[in-house]
KOLDREN-640604 format. One record per atom (N, C-alpha, C): residue number from 0; atom name; x negated, y negated, z. Coordinates in Angstrom, 2 decimals. Example, Ala and Ser with C-alpha at 12.3 -4.5 7.8 and 13.67 -1.06 7.14 Angstrom:
{node 0 N {-13.19 5.69 7.80}},
{node 0 CA {-12.30 4.50 7.80}},
{node 0 C {-13.20 3.30 7.80}},
{node 1 N {-12.85 2.25 7.08}},
{node 1 CA {-13.67 1.06 7.14}},
{node 1 C {-12.90 -0.03 7.87}},
END
This chain:
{node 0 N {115.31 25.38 41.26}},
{node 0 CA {114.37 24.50 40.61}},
{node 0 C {114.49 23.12 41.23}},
{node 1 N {113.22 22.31 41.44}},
{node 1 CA {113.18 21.41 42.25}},
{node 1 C {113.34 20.15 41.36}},
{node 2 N {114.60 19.31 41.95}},
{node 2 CA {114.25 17.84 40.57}},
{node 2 C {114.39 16.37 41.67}},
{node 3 N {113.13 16.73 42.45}},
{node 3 CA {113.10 15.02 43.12}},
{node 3 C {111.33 15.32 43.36}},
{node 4 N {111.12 14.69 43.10}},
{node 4 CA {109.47 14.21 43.66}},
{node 4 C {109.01 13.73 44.89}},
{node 5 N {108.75 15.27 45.92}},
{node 5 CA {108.28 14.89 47.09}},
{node 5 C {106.87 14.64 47.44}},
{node 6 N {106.89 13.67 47.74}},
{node 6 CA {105.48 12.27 47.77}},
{node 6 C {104.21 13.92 48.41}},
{node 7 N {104.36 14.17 49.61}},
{node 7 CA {103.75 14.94 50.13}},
{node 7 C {102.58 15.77 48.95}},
{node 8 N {103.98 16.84 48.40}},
{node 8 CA {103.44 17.75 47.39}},
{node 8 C {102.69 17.42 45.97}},
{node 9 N {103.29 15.72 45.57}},
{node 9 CA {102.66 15.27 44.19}},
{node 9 C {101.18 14.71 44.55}},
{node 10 N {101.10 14.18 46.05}},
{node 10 CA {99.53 13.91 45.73}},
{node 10 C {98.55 14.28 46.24}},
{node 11 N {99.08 15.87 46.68}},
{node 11 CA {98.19 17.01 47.56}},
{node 11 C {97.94 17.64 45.90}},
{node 12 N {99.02 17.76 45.28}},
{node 12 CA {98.82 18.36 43.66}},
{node 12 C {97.55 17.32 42.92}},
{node 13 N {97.94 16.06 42.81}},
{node 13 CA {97.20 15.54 41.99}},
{node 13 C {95.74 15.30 42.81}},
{node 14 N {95.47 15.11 43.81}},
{node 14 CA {94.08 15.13 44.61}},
{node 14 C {93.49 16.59 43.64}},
{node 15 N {94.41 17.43 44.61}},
{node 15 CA {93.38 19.01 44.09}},
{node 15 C {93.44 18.92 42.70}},
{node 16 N {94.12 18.49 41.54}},
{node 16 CA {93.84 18.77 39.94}},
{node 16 C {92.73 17.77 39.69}},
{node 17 N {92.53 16.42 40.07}},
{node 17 CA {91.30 15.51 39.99}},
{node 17 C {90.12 17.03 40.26}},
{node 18 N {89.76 16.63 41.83}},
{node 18 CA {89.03 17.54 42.50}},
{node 18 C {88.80 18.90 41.79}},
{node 19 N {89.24 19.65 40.78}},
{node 19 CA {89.06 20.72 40.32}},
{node 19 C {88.59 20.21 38.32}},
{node 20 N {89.11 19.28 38.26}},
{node 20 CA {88.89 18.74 36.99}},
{node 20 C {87.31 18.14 36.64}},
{node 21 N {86.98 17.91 38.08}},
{node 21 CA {85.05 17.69 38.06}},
{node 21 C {84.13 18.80 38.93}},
{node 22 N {85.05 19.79 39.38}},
{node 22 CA {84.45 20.73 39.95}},
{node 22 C {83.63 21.39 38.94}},
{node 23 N {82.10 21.93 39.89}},
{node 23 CA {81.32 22.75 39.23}},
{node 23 C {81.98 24.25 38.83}},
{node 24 N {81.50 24.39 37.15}},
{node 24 CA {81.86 25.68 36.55}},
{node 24 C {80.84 26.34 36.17}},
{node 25 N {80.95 27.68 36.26}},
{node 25 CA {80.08 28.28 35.76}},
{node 25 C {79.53 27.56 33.92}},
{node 26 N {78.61 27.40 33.35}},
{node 26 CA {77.78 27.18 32.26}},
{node 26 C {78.43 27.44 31.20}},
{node 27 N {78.64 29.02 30.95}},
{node 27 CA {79.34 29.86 30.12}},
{node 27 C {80.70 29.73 29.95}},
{node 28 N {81.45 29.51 31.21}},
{node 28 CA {82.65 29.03 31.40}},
{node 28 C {83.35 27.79 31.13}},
{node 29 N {82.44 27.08 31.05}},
{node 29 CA {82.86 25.85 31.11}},
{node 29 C {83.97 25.39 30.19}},
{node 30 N {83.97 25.55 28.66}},
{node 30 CA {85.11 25.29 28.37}},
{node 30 C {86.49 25.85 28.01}},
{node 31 N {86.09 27.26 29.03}},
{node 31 CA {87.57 27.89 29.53}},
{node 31 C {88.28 27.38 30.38}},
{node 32 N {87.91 26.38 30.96}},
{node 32 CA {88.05 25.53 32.16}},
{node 32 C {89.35 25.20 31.96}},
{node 33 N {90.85 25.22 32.77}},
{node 33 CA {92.25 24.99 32.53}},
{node 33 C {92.44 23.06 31.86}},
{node 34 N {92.94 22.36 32.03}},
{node 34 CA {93.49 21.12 31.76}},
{node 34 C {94.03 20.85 33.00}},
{node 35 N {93.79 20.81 34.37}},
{node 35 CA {94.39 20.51 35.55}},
{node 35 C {95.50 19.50 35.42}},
{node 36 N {94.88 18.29 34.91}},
{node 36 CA {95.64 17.13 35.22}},
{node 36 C {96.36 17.15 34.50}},
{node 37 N {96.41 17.27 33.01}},
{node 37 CA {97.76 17.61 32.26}},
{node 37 C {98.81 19.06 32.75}},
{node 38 N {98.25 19.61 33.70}},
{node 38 CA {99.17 21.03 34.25}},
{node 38 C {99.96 19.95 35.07}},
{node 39 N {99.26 19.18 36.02}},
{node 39 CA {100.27 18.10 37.16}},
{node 39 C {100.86 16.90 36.50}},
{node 40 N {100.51 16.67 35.24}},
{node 40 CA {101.41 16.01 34.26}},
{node 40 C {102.47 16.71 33.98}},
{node 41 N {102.57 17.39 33.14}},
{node 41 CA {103.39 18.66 33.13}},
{node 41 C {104.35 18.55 34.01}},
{node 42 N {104.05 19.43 34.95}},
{node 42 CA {104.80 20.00 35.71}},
{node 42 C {105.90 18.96 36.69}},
{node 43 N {104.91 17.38 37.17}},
{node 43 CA {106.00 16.39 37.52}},
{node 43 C {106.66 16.20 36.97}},
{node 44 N {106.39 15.88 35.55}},
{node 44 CA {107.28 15.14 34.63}},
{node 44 C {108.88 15.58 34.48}},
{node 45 N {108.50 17.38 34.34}},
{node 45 CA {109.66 18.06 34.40}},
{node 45 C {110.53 18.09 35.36}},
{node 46 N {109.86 18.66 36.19}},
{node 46 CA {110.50 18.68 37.57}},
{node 46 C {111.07 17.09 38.15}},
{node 47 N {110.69 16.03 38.24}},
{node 47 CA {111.09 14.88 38.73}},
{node 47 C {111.28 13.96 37.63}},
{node 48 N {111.86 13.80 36.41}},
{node 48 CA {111.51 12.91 35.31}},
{node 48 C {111.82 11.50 35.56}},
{node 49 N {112.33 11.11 36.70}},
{node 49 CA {113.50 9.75 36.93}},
{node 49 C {111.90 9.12 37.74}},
{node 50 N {111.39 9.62 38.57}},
{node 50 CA {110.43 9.28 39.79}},
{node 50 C {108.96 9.60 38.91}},
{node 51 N {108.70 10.31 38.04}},
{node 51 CA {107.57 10.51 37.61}},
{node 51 C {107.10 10.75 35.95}},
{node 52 N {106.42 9.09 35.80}},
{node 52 CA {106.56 9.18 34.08}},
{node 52 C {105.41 8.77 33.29}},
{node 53 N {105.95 7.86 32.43}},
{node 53 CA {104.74 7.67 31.70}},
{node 53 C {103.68 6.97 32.53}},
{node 54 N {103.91 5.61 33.30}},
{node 54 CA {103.10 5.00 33.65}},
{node 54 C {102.53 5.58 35.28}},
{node 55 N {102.69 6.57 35.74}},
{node 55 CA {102.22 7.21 36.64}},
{node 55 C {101.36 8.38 35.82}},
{node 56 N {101.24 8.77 34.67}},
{node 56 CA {100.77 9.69 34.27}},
{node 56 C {99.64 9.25 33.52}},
{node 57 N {99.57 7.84 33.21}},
{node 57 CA {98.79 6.69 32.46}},
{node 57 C {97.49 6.63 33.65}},
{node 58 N {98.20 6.59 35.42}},
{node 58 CA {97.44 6.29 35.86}},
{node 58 C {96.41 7.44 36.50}},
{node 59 N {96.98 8.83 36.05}},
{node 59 CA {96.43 9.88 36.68}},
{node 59 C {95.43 9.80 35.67}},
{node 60 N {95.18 9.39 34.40}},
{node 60 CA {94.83 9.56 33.56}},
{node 60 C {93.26 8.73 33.57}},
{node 61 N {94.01 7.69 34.20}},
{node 61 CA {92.64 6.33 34.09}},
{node 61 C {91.71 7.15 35.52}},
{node 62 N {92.30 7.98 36.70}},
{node 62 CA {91.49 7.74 37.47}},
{node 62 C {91.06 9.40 36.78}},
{node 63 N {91.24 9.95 36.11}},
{node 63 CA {90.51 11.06 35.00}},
{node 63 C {89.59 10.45 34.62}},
{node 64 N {89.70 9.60 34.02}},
{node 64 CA {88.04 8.72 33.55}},
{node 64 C {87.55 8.26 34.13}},
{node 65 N {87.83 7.68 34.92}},
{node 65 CA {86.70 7.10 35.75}},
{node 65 C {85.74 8.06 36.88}},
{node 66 N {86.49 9.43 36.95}},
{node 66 CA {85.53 10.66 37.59}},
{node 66 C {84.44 11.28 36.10}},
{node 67 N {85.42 11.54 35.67}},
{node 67 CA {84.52 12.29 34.35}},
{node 67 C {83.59 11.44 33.46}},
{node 68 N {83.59 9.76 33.76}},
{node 68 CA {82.95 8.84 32.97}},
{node 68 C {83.02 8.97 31.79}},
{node 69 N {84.36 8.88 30.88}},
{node 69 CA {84.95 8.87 29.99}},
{node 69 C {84.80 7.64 29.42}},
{node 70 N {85.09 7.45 28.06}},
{node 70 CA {85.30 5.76 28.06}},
{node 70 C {87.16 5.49 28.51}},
{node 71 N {87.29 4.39 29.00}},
{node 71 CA {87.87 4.15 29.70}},
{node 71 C {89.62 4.20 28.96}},
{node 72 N {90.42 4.90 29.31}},
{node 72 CA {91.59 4.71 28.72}},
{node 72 C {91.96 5.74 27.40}},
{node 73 N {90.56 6.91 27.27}},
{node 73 CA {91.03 8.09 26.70}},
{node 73 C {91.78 9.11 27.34}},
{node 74 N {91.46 9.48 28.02}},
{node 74 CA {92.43 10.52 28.99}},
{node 74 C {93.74 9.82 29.85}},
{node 75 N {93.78 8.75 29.65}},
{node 75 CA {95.00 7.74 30.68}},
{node 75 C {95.95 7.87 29.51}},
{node 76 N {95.54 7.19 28.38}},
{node 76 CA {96.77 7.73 26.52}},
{node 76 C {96.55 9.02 26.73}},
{node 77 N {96.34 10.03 26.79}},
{node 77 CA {96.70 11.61 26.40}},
{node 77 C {97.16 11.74 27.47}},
{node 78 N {96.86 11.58 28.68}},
{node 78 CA {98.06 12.16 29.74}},
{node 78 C {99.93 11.03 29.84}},
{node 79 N {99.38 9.89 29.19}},
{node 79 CA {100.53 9.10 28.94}},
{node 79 C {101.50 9.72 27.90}},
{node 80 N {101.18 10.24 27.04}},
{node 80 CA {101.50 11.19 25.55}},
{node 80 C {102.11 12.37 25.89}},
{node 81 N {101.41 12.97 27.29}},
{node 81 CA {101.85 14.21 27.56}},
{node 81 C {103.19 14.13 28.43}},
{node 82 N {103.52 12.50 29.04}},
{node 82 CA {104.37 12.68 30.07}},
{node 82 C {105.16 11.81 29.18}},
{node 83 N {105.62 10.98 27.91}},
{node 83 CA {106.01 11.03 27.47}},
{node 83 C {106.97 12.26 26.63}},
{node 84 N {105.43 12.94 25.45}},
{node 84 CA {106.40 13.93 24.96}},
{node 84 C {107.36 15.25 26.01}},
{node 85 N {106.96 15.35 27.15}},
{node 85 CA {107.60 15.94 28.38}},
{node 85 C {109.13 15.14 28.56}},
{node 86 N {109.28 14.16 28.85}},
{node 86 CA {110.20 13.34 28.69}},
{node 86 C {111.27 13.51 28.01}},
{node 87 N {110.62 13.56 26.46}},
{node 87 CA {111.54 13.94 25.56}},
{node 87 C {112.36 14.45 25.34}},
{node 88 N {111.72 16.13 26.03}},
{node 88 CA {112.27 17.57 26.15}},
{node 88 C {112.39 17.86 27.27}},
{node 89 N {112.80 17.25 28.32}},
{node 89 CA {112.35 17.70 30.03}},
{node 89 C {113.81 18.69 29.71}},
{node 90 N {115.15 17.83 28.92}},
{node 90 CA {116.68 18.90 29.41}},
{node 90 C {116.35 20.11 28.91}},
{node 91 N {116.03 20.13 27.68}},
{node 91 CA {116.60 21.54 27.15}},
{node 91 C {115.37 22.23 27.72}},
{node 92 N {113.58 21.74 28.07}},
{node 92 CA {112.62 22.44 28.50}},
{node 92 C {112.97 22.97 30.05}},
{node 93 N {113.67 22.81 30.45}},
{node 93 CA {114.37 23.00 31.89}},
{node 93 C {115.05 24.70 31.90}},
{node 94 N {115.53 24.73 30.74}},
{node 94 CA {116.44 25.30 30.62}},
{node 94 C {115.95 26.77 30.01}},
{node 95 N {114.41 26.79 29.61}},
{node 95 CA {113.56 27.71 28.94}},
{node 95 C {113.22 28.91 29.80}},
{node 96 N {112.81 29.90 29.87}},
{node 96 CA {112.25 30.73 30.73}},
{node 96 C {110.81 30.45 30.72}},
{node 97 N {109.69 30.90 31.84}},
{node 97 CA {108.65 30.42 31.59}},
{node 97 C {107.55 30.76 30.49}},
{node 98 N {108.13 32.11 29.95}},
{node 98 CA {107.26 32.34 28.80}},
{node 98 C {107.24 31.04 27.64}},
{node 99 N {109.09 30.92 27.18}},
{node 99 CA {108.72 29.68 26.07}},
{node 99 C {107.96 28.45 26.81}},
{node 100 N {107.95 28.17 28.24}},
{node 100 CA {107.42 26.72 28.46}},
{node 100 C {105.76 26.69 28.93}},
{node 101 N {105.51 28.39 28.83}},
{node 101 CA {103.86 28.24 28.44}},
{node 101 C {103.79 27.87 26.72}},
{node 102 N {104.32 28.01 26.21}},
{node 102 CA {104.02 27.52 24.80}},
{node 102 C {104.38 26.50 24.73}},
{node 103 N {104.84 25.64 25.32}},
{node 103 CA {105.15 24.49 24.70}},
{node 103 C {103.78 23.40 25.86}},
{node 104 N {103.68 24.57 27.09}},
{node 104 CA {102.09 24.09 27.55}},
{node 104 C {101.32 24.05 26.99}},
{node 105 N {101.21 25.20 25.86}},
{node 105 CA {100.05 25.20 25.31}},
{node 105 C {100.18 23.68 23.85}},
{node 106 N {101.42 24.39 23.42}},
{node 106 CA {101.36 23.05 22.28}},
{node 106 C {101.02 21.79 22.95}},
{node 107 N {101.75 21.13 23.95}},
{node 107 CA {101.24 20.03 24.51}},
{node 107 C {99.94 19.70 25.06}},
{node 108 N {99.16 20.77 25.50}},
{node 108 CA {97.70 20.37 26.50}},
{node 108 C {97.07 20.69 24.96}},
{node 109 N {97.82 21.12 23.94}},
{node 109 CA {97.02 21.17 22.51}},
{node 109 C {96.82 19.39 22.17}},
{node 110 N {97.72 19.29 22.01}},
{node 110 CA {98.36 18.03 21.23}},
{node 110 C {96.72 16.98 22.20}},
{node 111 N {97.15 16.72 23.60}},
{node 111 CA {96.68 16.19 24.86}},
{node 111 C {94.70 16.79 24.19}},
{node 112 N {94.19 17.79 23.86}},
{node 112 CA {92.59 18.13 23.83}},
{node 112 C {92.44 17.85 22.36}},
{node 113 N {93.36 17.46 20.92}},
{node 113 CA {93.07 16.83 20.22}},
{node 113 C {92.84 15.84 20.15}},
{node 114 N {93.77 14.87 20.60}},
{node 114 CA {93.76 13.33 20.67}},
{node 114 C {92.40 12.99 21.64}},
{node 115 N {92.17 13.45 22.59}},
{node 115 CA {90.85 13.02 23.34}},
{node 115 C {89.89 13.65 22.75}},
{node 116 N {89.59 14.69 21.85}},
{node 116 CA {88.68 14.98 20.98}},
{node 116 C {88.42 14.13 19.71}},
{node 117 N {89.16 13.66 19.29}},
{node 117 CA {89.13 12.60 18.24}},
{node 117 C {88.63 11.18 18.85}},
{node 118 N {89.35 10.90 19.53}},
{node 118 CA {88.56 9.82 19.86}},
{node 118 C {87.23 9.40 20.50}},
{node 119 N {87.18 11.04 20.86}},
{node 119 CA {85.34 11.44 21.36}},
{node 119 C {84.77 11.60 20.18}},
{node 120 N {85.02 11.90 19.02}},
{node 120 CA {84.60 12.04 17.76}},
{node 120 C {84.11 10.41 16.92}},
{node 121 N {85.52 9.64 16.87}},
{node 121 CA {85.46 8.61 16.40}},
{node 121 C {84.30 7.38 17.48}},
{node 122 N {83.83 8.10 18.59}},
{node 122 CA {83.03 7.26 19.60}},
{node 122 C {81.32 7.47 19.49}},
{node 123 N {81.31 8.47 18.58}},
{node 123 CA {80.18 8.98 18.29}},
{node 123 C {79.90 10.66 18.88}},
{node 124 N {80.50 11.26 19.51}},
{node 124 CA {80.76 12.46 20.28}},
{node 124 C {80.53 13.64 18.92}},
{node 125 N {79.84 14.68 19.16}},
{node 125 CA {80.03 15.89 18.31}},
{node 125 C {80.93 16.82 17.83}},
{node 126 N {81.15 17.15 16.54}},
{node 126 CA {82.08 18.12 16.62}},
{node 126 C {82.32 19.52 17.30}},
{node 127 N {82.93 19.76 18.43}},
{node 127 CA {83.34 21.23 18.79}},
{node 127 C {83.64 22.59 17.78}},
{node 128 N {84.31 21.46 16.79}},
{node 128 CA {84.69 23.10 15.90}},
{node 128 C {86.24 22.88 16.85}},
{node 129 N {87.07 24.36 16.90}},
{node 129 CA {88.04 24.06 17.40}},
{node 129 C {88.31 25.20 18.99}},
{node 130 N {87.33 24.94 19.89}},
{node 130 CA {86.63 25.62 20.58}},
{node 130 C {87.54 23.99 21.95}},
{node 131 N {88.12 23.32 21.74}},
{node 131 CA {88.55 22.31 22.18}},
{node 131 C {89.99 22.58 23.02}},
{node 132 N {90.43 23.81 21.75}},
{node 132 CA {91.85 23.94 22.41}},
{node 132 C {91.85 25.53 23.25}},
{node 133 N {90.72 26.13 24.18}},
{node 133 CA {90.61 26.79 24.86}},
{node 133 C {91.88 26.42 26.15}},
{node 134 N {90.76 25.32 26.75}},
{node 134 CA {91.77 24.32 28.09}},
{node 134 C {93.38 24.93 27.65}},
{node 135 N {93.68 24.25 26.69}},
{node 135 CA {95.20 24.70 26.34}},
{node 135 C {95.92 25.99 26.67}},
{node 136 N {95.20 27.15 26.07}},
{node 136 CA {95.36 27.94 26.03}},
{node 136 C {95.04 28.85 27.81}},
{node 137 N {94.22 28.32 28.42}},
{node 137 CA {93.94 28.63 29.85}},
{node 137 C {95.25 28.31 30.46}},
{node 138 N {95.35 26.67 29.84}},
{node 138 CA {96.68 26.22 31.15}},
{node 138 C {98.05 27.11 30.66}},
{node 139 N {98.06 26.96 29.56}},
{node 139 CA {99.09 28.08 29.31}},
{node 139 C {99.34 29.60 29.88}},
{node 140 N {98.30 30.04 30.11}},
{node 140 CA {98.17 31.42 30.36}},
{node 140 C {98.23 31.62 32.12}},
{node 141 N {98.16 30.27 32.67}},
{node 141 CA {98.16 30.46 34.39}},
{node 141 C {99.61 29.27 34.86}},
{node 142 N {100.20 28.87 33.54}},
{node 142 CA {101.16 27.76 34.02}},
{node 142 C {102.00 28.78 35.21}},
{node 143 N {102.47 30.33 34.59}},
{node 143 CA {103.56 30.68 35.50}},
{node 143 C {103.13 30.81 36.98}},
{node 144 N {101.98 31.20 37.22}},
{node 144 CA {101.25 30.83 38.37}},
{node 144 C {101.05 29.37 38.96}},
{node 145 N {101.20 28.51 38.16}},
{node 145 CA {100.49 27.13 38.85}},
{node 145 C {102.55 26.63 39.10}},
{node 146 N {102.95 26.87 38.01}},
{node 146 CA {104.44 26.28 38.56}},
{node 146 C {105.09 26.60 39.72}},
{node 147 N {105.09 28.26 40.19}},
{node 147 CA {105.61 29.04 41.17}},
{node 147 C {104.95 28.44 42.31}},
{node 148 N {103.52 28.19 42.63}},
{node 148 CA {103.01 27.44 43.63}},
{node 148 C {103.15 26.43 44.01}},
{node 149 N {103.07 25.61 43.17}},
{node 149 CA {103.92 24.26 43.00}},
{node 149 C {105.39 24.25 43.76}},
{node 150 N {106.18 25.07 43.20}},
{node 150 CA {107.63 24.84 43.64}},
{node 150 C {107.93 25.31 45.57}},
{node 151 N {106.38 26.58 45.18}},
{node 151 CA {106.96 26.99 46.89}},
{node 151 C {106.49 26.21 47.77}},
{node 152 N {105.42 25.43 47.25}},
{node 152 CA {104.74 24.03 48.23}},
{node 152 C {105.58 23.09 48.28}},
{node 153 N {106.71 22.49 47.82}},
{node 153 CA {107.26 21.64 47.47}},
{node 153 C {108.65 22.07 48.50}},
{node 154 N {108.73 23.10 48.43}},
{node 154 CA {110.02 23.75 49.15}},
{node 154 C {109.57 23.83 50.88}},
{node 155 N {108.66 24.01 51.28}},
{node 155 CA {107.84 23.74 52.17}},
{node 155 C {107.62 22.59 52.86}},
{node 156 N {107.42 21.38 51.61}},
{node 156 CA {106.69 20.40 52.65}},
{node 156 C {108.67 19.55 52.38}},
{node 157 N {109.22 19.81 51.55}},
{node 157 CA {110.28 19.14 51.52}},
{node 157 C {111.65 19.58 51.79}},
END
């Protein structure tokens, strides 16, 4: 398991999670669509916690809005939240196999599609119903895939 943050791999990761986070989806699909940028929240935070934190995750966050034309500084707090509560738990989440740390993907990219649903709510935005915490449940269900890639790219370029 990798615990230093090689420059190479974090912003070939975070380019492609932007880049896939405004990519065209199928219609129907659309809000099966994973949580990219909270997966590369995630996954730095853990893996590098000393080199990669809140205020790098604040900023993956702001340039999240400013592609998706968000109001400004909703998705910069939920990915700040996410690399925080990551933080918290990076020791003992280290220490999980990857089944428990898709659930705690999912609780977190949960936690991460409430808070930016509420405040899309409180902005004038419609209610979803709870059709919100799909994303969650996507990133959860492909984390063991997106981590393993991650680590062998990382082993690669570093």
């Amino acid at each position: 398991m990798l615990s230093v943050l090689i420059y190479p791999g974090f912003i070939l990761s975070a380019i492609t999670a932007l880049v896939l986070s405004i990519s065209l989806f199928p219609q129907g699909w659309y809000e099966f669509r994973p949580e990219w940028v909270g997966l590369v929240v995630f996954y730095w935070t853990l893996r590098a916690p000393i080199r990669f934190g809140i205020i790098s995750a604040w900023c993956l966050g702001l340039l999240l809005d400013v592609l998706e034309a968000t109001p400004l500084g909703v998705n910069a707090m939920a990915m700040a939240l996410i690399a925080f509560l990551v933080l918290s738990v990076h020791q003992r989440l280290r220490m999980h196999p990857l089944a428990q740390q898709c659930l705690m993907v999912f609780l977190l990219l949960g936690i991460n599609q409430m808070l930016v649903n509420f405040i899309k709510q409180m902005l004038g935005g419609q209610d979803p119903g709870f059709s919100y915490l799909w994303p969650a449940l996507t990133s959860a269900l492909i984390w063991p895939v997106f981590c393993t890639l991650l680590d062998n790219i990382n082993r690669k370029l570093g």
